[in-house]
N, CA, C and O atoms as CSV, one atom per row, in Angstrom:
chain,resi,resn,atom,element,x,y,z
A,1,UNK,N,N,-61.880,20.139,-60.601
A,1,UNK,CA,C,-60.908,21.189,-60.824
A,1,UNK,C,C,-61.192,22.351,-59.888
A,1,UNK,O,O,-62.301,22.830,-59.652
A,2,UNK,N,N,-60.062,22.716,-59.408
A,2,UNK,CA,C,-60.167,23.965,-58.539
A,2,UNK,C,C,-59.622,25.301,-59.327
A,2,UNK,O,O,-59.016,25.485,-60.382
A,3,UNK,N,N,-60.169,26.185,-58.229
A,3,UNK,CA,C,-60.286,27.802,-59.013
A,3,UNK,C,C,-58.914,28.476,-59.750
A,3,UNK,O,O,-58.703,29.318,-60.623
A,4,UNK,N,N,-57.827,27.285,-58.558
A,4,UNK,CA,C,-56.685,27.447,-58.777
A,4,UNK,C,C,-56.468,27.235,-60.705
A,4,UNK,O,O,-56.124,28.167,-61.430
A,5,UNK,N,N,-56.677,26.239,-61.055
A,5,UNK,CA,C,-56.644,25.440,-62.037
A,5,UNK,C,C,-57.151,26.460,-62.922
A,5,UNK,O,O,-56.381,26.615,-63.870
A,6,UNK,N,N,-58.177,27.224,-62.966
A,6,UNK,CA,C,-58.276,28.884,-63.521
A,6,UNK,C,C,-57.408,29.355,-63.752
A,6,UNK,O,O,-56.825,29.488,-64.828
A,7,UNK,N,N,-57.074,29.841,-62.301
A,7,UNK,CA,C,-56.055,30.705,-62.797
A,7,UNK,C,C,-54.624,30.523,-63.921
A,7,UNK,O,O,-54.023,31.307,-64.654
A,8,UNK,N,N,-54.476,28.988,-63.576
A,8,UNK,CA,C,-53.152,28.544,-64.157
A,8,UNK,C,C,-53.977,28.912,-66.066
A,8,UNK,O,O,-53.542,29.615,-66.978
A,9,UNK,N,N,-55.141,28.134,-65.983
A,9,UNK,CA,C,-55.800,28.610,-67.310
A,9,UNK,C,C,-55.905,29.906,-68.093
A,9,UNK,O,O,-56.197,30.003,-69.285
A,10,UNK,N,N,-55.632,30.858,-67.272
A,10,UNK,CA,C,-55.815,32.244,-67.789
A,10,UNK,C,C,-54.742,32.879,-67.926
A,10,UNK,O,O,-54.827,33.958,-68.513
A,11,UNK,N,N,-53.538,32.475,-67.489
A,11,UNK,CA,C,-52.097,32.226,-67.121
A,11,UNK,C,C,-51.608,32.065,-68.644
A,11,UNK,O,O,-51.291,32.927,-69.464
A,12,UNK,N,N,-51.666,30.304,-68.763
A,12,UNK,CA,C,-51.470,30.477,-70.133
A,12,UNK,C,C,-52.141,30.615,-71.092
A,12,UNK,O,O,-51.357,30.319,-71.993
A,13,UNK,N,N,-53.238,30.909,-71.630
A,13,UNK,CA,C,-53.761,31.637,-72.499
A,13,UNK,C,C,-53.534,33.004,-72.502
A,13,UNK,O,O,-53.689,33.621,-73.556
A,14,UNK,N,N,-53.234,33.503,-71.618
A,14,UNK,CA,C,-52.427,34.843,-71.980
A,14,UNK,C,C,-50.911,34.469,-72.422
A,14,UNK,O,O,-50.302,35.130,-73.263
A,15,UNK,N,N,-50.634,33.885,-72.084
A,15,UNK,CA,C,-48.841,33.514,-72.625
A,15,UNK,C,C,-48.892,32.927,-74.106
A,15,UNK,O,O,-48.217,33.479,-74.974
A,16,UNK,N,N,-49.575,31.965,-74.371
A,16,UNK,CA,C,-50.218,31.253,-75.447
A,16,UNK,C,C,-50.690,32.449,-76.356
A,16,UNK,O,O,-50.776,32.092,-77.531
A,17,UNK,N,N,-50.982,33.618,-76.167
A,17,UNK,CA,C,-51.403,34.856,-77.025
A,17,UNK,C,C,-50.444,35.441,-77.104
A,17,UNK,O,O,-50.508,36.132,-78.121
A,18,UNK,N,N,-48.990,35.660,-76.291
A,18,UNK,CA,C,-48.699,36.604,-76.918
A,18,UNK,C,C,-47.291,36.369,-77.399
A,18,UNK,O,O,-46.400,37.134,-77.769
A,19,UNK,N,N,-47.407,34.704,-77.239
A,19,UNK,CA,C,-46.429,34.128,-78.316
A,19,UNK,C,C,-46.699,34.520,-79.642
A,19,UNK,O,O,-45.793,34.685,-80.459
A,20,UNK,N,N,-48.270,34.729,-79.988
A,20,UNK,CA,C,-48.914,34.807,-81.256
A,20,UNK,C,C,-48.512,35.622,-81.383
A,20,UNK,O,O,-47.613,35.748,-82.215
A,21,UNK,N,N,-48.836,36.381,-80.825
A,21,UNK,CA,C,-48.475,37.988,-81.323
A,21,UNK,C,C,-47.249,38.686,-81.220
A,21,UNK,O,O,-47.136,39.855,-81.589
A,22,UNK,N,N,-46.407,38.080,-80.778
A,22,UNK,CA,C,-45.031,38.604,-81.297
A,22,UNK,C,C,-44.816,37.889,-82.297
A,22,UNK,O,O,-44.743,38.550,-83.333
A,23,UNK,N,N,-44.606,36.160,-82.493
A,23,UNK,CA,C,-44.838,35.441,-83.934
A,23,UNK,C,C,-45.663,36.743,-84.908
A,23,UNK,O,O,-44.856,37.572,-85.329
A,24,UNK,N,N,-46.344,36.866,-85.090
A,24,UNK,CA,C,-47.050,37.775,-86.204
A,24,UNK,C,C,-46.333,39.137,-86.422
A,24,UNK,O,O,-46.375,39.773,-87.475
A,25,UNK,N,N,-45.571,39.561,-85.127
A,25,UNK,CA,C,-44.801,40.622,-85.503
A,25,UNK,C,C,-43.270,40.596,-86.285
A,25,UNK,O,O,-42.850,41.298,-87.205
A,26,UNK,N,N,-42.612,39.466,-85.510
A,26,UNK,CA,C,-41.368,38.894,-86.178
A,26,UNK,C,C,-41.352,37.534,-86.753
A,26,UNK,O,O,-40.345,36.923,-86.396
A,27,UNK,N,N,-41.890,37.070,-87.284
A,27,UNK,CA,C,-42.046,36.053,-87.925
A,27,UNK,C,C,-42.561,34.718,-87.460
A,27,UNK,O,O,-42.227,34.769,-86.277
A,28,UNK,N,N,-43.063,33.736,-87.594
A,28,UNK,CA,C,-43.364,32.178,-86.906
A,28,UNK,C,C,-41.636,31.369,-86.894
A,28,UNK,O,O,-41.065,30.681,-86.048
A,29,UNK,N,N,-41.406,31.654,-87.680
A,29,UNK,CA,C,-40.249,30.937,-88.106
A,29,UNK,C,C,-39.257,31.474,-87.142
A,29,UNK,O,O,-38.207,30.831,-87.164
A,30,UNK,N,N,-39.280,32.487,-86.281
A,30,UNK,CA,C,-38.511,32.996,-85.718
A,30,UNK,C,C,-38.626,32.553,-84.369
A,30,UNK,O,O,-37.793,32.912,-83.537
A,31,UNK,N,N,-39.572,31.812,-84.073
A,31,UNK,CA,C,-40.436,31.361,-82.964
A,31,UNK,C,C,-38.715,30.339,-82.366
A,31,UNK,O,O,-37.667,29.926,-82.863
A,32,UNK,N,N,-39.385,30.375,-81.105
A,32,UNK,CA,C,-38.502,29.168,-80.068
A,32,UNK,C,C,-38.799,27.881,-80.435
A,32,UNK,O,O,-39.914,27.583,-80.863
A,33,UNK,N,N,-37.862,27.049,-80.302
A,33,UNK,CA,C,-38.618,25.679,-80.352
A,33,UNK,C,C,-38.153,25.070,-78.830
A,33,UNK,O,O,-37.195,25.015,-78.058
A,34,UNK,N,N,-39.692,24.622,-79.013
A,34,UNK,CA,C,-39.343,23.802,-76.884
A,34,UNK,C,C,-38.662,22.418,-77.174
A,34,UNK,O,O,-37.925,22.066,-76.253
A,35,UNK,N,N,-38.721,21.674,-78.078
A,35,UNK,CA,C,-37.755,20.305,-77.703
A,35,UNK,C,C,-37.640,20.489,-79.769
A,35,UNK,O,O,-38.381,21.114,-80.528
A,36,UNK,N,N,-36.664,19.826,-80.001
A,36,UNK,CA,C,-36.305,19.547,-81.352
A,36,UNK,C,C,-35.408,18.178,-81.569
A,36,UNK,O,O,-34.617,17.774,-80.717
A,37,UNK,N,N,-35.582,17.701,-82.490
A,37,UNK,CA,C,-34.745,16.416,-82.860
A,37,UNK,C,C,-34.087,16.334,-84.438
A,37,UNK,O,O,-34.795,16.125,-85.424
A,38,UNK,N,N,-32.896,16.497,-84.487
A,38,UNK,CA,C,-31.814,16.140,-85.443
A,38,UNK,C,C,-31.579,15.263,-85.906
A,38,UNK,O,O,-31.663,14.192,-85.306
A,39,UNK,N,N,-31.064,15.385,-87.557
A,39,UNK,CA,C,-30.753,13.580,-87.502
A,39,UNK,C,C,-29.432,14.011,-87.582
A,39,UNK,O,O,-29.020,14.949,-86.899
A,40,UNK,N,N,-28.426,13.113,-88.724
A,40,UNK,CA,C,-27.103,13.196,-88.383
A,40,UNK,C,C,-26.182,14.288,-89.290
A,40,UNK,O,O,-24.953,14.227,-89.234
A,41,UNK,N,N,-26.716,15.069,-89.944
A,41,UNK,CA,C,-26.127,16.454,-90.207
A,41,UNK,C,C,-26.742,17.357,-89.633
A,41,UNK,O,O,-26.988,18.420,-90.205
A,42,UNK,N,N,-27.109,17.099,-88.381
A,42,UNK,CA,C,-27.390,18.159,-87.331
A,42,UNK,C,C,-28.847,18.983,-88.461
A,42,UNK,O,O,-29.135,20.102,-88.037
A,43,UNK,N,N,-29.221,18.787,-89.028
A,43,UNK,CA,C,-30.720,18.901,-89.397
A,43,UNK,C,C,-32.089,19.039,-88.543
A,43,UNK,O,O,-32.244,18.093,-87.771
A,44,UNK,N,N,-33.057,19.956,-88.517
A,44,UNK,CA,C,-34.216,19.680,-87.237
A,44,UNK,C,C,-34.822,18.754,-88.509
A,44,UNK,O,O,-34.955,19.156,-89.665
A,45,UNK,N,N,-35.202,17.216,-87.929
A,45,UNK,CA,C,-36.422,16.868,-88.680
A,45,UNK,C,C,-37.663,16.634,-87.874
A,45,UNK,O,O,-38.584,16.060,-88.455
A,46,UNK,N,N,-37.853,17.041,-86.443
A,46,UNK,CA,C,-38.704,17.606,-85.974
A,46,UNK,C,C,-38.771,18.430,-84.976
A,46,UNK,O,O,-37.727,18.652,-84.363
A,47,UNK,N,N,-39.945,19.057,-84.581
A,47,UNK,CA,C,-40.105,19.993,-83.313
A,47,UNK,C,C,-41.268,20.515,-82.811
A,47,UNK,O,O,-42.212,20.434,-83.597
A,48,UNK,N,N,-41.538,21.102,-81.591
A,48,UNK,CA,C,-42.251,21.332,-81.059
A,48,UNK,C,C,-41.783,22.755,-80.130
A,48,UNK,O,O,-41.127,23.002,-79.118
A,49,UNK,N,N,-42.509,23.434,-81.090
A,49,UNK,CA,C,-42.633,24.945,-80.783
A,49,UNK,C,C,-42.925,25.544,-79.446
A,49,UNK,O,O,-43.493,24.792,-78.654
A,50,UNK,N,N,-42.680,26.607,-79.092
A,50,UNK,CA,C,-43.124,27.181,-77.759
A,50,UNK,C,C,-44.602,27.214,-77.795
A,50,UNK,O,O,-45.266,26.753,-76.867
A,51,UNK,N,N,-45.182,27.800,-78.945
A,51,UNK,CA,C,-46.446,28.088,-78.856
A,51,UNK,C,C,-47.193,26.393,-78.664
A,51,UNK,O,O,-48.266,26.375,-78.061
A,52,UNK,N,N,-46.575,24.898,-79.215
A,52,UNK,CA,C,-47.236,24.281,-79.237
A,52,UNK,C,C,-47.348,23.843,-78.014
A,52,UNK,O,O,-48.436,23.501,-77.550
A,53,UNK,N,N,-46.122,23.799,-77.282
A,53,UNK,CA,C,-46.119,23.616,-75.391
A,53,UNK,C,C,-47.123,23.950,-74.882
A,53,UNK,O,O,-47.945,23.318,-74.219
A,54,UNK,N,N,-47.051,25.396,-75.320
A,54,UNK,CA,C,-47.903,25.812,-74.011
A,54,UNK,C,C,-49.557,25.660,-74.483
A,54,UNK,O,O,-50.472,25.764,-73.665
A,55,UNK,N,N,-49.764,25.406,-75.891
A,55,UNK,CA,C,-50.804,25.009,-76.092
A,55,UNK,C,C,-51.137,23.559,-75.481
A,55,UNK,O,O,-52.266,23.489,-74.995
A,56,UNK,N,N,-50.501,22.600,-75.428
A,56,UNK,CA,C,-50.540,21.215,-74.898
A,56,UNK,C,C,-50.970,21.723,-73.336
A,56,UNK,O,O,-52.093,21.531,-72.871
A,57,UNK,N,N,-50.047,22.295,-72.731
A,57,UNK,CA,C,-49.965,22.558,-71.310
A,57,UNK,C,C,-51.950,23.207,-71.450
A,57,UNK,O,O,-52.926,22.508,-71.179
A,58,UNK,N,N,-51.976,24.344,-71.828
A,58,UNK,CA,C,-53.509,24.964,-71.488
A,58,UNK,C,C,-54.568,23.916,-71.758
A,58,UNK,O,O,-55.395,23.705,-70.871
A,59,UNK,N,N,-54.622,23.292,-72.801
A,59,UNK,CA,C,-55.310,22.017,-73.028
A,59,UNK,C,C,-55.393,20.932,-71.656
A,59,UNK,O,O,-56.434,20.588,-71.096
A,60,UNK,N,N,-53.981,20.504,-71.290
A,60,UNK,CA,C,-54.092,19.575,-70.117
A,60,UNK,C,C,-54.798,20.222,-68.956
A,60,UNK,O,O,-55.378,19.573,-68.086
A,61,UNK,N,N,-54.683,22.141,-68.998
A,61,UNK,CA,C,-55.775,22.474,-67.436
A,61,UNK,C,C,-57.403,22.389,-68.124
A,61,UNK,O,O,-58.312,21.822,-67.517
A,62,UNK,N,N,-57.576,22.972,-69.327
A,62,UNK,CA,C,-59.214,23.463,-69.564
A,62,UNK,C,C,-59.539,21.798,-69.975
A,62,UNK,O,O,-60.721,21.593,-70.251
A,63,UNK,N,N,-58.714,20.723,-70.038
A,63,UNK,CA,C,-59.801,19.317,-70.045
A,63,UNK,C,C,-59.716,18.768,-68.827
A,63,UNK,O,O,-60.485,17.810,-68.761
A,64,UNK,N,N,-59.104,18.953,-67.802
A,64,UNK,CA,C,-59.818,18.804,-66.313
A,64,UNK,C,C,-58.524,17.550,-65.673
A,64,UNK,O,O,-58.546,16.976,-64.584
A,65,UNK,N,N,-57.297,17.401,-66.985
A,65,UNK,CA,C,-56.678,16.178,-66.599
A,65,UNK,C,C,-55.389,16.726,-65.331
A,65,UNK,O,O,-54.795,17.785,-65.127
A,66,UNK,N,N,-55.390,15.444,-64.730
A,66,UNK,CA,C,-54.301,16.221,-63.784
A,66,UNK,C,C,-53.163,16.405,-64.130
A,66,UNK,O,O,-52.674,15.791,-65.078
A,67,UNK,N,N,-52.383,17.461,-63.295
A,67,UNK,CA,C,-51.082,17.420,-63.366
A,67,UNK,C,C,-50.597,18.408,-62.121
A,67,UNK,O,O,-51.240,19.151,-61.380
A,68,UNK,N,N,-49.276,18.112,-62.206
A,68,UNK,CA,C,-48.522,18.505,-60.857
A,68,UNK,C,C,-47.051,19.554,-61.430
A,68,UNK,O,O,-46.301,19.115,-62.301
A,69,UNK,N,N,-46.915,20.400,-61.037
A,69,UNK,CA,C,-46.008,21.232,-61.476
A,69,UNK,C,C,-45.596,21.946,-60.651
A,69,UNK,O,O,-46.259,22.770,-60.021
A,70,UNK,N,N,-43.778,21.593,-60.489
A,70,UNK,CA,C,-43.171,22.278,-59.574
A,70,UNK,C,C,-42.596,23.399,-60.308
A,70,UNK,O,O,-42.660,23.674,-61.506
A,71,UNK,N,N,-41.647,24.369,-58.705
A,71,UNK,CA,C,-41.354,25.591,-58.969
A,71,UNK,C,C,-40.536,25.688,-60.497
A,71,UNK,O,O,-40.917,26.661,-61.147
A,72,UNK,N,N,-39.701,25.024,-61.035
A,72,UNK,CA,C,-39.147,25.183,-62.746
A,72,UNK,C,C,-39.882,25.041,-63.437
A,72,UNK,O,O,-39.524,25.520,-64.513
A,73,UNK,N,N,-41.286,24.405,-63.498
A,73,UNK,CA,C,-42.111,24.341,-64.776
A,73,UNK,C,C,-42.465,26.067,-64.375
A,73,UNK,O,O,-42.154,26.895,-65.232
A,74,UNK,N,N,-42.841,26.354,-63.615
A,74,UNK,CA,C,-43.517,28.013,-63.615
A,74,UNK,C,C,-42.005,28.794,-63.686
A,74,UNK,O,O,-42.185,30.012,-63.692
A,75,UNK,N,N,-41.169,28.581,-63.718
A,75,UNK,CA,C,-40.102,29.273,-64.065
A,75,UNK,C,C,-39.576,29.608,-65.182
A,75,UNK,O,O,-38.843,30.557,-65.460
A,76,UNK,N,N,-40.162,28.430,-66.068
A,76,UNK,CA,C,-39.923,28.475,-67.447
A,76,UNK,C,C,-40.968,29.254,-68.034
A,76,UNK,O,O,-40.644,30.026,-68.937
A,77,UNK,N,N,-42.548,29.170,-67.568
A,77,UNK,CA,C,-43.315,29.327,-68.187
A,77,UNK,C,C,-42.878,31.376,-68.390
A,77,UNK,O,O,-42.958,32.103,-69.381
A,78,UNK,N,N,-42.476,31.645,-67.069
A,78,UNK,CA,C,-42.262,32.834,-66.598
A,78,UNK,C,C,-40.851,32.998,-67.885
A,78,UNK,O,O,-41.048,34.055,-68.484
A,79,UNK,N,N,-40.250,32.661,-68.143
A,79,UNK,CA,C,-38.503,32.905,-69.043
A,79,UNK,C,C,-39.314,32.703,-69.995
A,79,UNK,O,O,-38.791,33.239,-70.972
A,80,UNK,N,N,-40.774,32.020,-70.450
A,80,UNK,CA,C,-40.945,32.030,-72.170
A,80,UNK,C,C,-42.179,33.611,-71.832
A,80,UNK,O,O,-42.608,34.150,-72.853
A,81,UNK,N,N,-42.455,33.974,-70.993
A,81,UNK,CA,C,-43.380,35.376,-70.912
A,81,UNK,C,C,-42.659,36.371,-71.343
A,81,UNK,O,O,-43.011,37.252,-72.127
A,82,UNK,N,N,-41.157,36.164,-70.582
A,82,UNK,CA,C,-40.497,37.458,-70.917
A,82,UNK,C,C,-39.345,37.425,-72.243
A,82,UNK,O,O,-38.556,38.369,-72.287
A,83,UNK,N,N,-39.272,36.619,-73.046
A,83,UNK,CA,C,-38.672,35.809,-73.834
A,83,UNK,C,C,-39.575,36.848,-74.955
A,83,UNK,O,O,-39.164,37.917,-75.407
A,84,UNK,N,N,-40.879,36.209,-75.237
A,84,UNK,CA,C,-41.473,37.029,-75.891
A,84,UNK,C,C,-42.618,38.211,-75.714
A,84,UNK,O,O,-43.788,38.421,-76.035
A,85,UNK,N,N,-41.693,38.756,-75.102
A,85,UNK,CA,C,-42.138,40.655,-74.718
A,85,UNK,C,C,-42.529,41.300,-76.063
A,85,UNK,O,O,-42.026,40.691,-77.007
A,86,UNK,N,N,-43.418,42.548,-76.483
A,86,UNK,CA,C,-43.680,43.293,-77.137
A,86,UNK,C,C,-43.829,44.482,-76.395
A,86,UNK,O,O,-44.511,44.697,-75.393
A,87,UNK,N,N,-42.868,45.435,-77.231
A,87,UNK,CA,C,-42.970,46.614,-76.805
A,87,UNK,C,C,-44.524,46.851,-77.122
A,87,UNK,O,O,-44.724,46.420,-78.257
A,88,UNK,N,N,-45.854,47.433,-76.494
A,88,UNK,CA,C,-47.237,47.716,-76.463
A,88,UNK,C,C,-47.488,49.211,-76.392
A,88,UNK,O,O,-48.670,49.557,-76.396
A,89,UNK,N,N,-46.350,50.347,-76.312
A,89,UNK,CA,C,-46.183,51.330,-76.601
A,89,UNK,C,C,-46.231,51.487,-78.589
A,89,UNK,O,O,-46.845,52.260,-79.324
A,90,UNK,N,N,-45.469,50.582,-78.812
A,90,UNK,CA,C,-45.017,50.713,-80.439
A,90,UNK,C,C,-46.276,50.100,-81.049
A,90,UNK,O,O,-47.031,50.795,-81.728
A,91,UNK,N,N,-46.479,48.990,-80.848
A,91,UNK,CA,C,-47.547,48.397,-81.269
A,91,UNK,C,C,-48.617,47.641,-80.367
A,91,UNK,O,O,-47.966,47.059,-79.499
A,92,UNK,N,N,-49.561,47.470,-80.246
A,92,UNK,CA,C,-50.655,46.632,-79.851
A,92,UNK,C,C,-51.337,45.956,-80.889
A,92,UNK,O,O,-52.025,46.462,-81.776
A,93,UNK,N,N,-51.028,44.519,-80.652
A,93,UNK,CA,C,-51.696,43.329,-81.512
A,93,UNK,C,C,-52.970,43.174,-80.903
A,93,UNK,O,O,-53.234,43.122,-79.702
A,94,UNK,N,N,-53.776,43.103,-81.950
A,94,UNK,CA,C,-55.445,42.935,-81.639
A,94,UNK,C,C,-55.108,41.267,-82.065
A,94,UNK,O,O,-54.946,40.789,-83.188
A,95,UNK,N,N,-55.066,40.520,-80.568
A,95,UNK,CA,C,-55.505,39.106,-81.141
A,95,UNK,C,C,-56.764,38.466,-81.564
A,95,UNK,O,O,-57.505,38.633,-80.595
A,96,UNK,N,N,-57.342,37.900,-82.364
A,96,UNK,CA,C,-58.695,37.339,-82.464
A,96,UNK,C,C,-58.738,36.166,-81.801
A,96,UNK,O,O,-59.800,35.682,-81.408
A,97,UNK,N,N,-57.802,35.720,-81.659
A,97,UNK,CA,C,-57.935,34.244,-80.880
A,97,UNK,C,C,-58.300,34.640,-79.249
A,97,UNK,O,O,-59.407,34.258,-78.869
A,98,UNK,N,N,-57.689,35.172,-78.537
A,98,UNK,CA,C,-57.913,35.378,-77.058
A,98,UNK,C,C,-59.183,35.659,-76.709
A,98,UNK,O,O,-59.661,34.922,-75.847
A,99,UNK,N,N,-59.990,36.679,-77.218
A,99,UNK,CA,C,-61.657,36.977,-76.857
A,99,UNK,C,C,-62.287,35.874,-76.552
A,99,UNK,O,O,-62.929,35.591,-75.541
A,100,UNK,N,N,-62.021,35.167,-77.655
A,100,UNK,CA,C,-63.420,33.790,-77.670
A,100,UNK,C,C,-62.883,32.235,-76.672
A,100,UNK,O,O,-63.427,31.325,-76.047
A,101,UNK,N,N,-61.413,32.712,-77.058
A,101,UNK,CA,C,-61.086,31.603,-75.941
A,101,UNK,C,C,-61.128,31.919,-74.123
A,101,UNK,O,O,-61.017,31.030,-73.279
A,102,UNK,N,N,-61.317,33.414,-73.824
A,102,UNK,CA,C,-60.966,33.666,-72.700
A,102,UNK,C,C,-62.598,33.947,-72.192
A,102,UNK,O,O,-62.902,33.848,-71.003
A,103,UNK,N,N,-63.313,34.205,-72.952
A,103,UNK,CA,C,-64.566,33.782,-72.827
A,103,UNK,C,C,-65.054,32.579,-72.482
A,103,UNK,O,O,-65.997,32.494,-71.695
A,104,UNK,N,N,-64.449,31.463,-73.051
A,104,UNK,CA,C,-65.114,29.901,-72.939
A,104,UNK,C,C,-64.296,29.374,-71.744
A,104,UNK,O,O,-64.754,28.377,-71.186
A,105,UNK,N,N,-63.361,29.805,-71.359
A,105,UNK,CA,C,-62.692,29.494,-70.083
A,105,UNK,C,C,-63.446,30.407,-68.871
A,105,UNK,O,O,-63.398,29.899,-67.751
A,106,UNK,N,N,-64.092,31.624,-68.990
A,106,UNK,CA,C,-64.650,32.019,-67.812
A,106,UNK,C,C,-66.258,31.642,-67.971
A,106,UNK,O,O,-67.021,32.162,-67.157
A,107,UNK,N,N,-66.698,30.936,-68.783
A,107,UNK,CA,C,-67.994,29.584,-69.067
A,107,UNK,C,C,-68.160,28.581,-68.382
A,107,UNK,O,O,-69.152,28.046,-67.887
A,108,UNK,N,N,-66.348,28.211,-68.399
A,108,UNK,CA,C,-66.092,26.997,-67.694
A,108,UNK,C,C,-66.869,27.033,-66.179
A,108,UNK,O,O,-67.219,28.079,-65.632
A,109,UNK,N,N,-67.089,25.491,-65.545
A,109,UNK,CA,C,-67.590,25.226,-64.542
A,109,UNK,C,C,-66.391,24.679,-63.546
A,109,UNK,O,O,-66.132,23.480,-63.451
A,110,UNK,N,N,-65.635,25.795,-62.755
A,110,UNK,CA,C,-64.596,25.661,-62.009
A,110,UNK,C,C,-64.830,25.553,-60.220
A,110,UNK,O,O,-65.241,26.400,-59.426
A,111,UNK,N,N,-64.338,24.026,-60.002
A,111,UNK,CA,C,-65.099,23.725,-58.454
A,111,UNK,C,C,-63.959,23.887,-57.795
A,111,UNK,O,O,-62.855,23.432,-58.097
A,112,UNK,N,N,-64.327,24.717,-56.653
A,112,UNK,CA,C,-62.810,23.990,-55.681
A,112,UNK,C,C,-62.677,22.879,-55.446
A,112,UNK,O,O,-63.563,22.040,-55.607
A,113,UNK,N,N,-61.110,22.565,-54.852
A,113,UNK,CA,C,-61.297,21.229,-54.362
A,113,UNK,C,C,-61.168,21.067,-53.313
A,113,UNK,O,O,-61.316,19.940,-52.841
């Protein structure tokens, strides 16, 4: 893994946080969903949340597996950053999750390639 592969890591774990933390301000339930499936009264009987995306996505850089991502995957990632904005004037969310994870990612052993 290259340094690059960092950065994309620190990328989304900051995005991955502050899905949380607007979730905690306006609700989970209020959350995006990234893909969903209906049955036939248009019902969700399942889904997969923004927060769980981009959790999948940070997982696929900090376990070292590859992947390739063109300019629309970072386009999106960029439309779900500003998607869920918090005004940080009004409030500032103290996340507990980000410290310890943004810690164990700058632990990590990141080689160029």
């Amino acid at each position: 893994m290259g340094s690059k592969n960092k950065m994309i890591g620190e990328k989304l774990l900051r995005l991955r946080s502050r899905i949380e933390d607007w979730a905690s301000l306006n609700g989970y339930e209020n959350m995006g969903n990234w893909s969903e499936r209906k049955n036939s009264d248009g019902e969700v009987v399942w889904k997969k949340s923004h927060w769980e995306w981009v959790d999948d996505q940070y997982g696929i850089v900090i376990n070292g597996y590859e992947f390739s991502w063109g300019k629309d995957h970072y386009k999106e990632l960029n439309k779900l950053w500003k998607q869920y904005e918090i005004d940080v004037n009004v409030v500032r969310p103290d996340n507990p999750n980000f410290v310890a994870d943004w810690e164990q990612l700058q632990e990590m052993e990141w080689v160029d390639e």
